[in-house]
N, C-alpha and C positions, 0 to 999 in steps of 0.2 A: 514553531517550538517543538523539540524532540521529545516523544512521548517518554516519562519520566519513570510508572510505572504501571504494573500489572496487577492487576485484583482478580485471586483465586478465589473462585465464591463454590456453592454449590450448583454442580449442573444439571442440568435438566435432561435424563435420558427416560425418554419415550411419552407418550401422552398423560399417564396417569399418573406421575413421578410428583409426588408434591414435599417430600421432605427424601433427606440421604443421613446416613448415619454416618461418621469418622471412623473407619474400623482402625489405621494404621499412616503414619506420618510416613513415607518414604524417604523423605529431604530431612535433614536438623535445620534448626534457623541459623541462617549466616550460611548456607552449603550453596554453591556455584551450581547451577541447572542450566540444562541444554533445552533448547524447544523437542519437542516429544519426549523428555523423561518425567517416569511416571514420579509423579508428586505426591499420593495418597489414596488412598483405597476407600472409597467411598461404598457405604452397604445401600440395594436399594431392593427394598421388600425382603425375599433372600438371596438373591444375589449381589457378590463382592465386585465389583469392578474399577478400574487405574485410573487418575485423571493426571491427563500428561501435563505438562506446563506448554504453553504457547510460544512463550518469547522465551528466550535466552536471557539469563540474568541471576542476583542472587537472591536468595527465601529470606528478604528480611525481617519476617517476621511472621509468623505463625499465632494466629488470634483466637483459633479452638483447639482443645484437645482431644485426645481421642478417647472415641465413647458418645460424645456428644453426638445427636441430632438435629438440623435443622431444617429450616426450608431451601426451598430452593431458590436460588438468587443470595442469599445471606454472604455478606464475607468472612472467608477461614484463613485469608492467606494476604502475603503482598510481595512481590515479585521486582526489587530494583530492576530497572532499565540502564540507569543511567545515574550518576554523581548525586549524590542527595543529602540533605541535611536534615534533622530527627524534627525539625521544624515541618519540614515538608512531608515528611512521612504521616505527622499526625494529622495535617492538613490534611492529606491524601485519605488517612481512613476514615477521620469525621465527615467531611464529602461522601465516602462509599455509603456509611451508616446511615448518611441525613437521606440517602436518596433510596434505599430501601428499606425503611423502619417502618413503611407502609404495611411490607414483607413479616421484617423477624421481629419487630418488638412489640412487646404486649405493655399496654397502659394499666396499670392496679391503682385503685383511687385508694388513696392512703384511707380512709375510712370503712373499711369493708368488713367482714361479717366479725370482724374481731371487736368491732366497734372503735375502741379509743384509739391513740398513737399516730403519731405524723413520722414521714420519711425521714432518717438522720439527714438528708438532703436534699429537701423536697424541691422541686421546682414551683413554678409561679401559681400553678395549675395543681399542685398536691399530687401531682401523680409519681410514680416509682418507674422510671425508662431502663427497661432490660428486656433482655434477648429472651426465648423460649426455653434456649438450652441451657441457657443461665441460672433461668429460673427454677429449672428441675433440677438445676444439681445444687439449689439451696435448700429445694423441699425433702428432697433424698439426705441434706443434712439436718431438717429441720429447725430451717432459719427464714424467718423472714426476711423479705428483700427490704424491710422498709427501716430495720434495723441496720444496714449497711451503708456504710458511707462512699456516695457513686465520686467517681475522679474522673470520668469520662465528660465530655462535651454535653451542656445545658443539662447536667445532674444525671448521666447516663451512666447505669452500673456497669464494668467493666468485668471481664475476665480478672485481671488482679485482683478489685475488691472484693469479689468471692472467692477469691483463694484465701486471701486475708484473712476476713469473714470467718471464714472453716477452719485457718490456723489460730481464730481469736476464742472461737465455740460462743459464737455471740448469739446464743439463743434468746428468740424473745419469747416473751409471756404468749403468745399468740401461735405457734409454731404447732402447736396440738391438736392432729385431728385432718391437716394442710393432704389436700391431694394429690398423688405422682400421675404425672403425665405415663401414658402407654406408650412404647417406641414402635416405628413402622410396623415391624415384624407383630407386636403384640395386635394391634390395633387390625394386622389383617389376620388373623388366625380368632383374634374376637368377632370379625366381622361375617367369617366363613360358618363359624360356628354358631352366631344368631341365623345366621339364615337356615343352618340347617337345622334347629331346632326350632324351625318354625314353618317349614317347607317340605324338609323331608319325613318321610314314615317310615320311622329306624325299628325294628326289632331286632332279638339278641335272639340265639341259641348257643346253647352251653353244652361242654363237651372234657372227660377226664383224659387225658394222654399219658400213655404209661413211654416214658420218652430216656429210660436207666440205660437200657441198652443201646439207644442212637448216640446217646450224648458221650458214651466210653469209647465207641466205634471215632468219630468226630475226633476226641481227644487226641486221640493215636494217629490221627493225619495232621491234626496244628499245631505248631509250638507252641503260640501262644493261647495259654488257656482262658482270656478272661473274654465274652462276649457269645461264648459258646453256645450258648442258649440260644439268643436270636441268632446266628450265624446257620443252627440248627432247622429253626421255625421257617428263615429268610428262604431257603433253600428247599424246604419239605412246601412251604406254600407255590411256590414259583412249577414245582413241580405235580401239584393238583389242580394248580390253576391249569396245568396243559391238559388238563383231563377234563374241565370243563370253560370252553374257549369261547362262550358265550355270557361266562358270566367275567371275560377278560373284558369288558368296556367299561368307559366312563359314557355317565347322562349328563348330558348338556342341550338346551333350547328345545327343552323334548323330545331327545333323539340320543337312539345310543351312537355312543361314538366307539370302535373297536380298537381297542390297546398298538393288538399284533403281540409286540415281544411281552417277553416274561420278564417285568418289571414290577417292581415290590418297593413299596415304600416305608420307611424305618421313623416314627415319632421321635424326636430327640430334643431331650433339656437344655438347649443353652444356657451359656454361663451368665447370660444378663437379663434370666428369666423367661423369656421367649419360648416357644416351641416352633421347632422347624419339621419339616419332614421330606428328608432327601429321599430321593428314588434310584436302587439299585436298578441297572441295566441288563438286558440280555443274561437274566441268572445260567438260562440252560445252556450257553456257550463257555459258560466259565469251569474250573474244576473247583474241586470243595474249597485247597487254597488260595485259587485266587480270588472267588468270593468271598472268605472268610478276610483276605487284606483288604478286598475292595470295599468290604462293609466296613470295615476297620478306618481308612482313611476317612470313608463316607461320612462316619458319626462324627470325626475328630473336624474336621471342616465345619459340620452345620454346629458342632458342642462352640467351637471357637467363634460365628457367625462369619464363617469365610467359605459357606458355600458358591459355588464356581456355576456355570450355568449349562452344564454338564449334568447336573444335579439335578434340576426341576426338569424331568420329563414326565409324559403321562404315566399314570398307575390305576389300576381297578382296586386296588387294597393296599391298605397300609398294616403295618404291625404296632402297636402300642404296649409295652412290656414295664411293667411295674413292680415284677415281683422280686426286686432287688430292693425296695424299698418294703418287705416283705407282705404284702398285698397279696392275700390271695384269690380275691378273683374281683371282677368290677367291669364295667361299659364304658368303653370308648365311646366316642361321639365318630361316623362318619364324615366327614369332611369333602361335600361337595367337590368336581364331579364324581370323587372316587365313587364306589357303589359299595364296599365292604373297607370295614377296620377286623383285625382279629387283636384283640384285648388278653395279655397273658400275666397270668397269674406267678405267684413263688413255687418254686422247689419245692416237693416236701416227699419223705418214705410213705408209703402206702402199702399195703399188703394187694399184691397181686395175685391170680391164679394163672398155676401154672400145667398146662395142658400137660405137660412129657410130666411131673412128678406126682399130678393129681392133687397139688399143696397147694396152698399158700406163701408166696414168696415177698418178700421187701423188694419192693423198687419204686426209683424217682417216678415222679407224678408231677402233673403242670393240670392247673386248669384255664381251658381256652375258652373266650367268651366272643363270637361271631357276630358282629353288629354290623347288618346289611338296610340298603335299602328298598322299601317293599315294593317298588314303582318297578325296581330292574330284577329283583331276586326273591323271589317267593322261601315259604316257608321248607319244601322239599328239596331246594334245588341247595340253602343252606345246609339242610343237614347233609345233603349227600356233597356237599363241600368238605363238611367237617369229616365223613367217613373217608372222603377217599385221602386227607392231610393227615389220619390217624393211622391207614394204611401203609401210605409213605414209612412212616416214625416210627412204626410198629413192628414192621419189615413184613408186613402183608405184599408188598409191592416192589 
């Protein structure tokens, strides 16, 4: 008998892969697919990558959406092969379900910290059969699963019934207080950062940057004005890092490991809460413009979670800039193996002196806050980081 269909699950790329996020459908349901056209964009940690279809055939049917998370092995997809009837197609995915719910589903005994209330659907067992990613996108509404009425196989909540659910605002009494799961990317960037607060010996040194005059010069070479600031910092650090090339390594397994290029790493807020942190390349190859596009695309890929893998390479430091959010000064956290974050403050007029008129003049000001760690960068070797990155800015240099 001719294989009938295909099951698009989550794949498993590399050892430590244990969930992939949905960034983007490529197919609609019902579209005709070739073997090797790419079927969806799977995020895994931060990087985005394609997963092609195998067989030839059509996407009848598309079972997550995107945004979701799950495990790996889960099914997302079903691929006709061959003639089929809606009989067999559900056959086909209650089969896929029953044979990995080892995998994606989580059991919640209808009696749980909420105390009273039974499943609108309970099974024999009183338990609530749904998926992970299901279930977070009930708690993200603030609905219980157990208020939901499941239509899937032996009382399994399905993708329809939580859309239902959400279009009905079937809130329960119970819904209050319900915890959101963290998605990959959160989960490792919490991960990196317990261990470094508990591993590494971060100290900070602080520093004013009279930065009026870099930033007009700057102006006058980009059109576009918005990002100016780091595009300013990206470019002024990559350039003092060449002046101390010792403190261009990452620490790992007790051992320094040296960079080489002048690569700089940018903290960015994705749109689904996350923090990423891509690594501009080769800064001292580039001219002001095309760093200033290259940072540009850089943010817009990890802000979107569709950074490429192009993106994560080594860096000794990162930047972290908050003073758009008007913050004027504050500690980043290092971020294992980097060895330095530099933490940047808001804009703000300061009165400056000025050598040629013997006055005091107004000019933009930034406060920078250097958080290294102590194992690879001593307390001198920071400041005279931070003197020769004020040199740069300053036009000492």
């Amino acid at each position: 008998m001719s294989k009938q269909f295909e099951a698009v699950t989550i794949p498993k790329w590399g050892i430590e892969m244990t969930h992939g996020r949905i960034v983007e459908w490529r197919c609609a349901e019902g579209a005709i697919v070739a073997a090797g056209d790419e079927l969806v964009d799977i995020e895994t940690d931060k990087i985005v990558n394609s997963f092609e279809a195998r067989e030839s055939g059509t996407l009848v049917r598309i079972l997550v959406p995107e945004g979701e998370e799950l495990a790996v092995g889960t099914l997302i997809g079903v691929i006709a092969l061959a003639d089929y009837s809606p009989s067999d197609l559900d056959q086909f995915i209650s089969a896929q379900t029953t044979s990995t719910s080892s995998q994606e589903s989580t059991s919640i005994d209808a009696h749980s910290d909420s105390g009273e209330g039974a499943a609108a659907q309970p099974s024999s067992s009183n338990e609530v059969k749904i998926s992970p990613a299901l279930l977070r996108k009930l708690s993200k509404a603030g609905i219980s699963p157990e208020v939901v009425t499941a239509s899937g196989p032996n009382g399994r909540i399905l993708k329809e019934d939580v859309d239902r659910a959400i279009e009905q605002g079937a809130h329960s009494d119970t819904s209050h207080g319900e915890r959101h799961a963290l998605n990959a990317s959160q989960k490792k960037v919490a991960s990196a950062l317990s261990e470094a607060q508990s591993t590494v010996p971060i100290y900070h040194v602080r520093r004013q940057l009279r930065v009026g005059r870099a930033l007009a010069q700057m102006k006058e070479q980009l059109s576009n004005g918005s990002g100016v600031l780091t595009a300013l910092l990206v470019n002024a650090v990559a350039r003092a890092l060449d002046k101390h090339p010792t403190l261009n390594a990452q620490f790992e397994m007790d051992a320094l490991k040296p960079v080489g290029a002048l690569n700089v790493a940018v903290a960015v807020a994705r749109d689904d809460g996350a923090v990423a942190a891509p690594v501009l390349t080769n800064i001292d190859q580039l001219s002001i413009v095309e760093m200033a596009e290259g940072l540009a695309s850089l943010v817009a890929r990890a802000r979107a979670g569709r950074s490429v893998a192009s993106d994560v390479q080594p860096a000794a430091i990162a930047i972290s800039n908050l003073g758009m959010y008007g913050v004027d000064d504050f500690t980043a956290m290092v971020t294992p193996p980097q060895v330095m974050v530099l933490s940047v403050g808001r804009l703000s007029v300061q009165p400056s002196w000025d050598a040629q008129t013997q006055t005091f003049v107004p000019e933009e000001q930034v406060t920078v806050t250097l958080g290294s760690d102590h194992r690879v960068v001593n307390g001198a070797q920071a400041a005279e980081f931070l003197q020769s990155l004020a040199a740069v800015i300053e036009g000492a240099e």
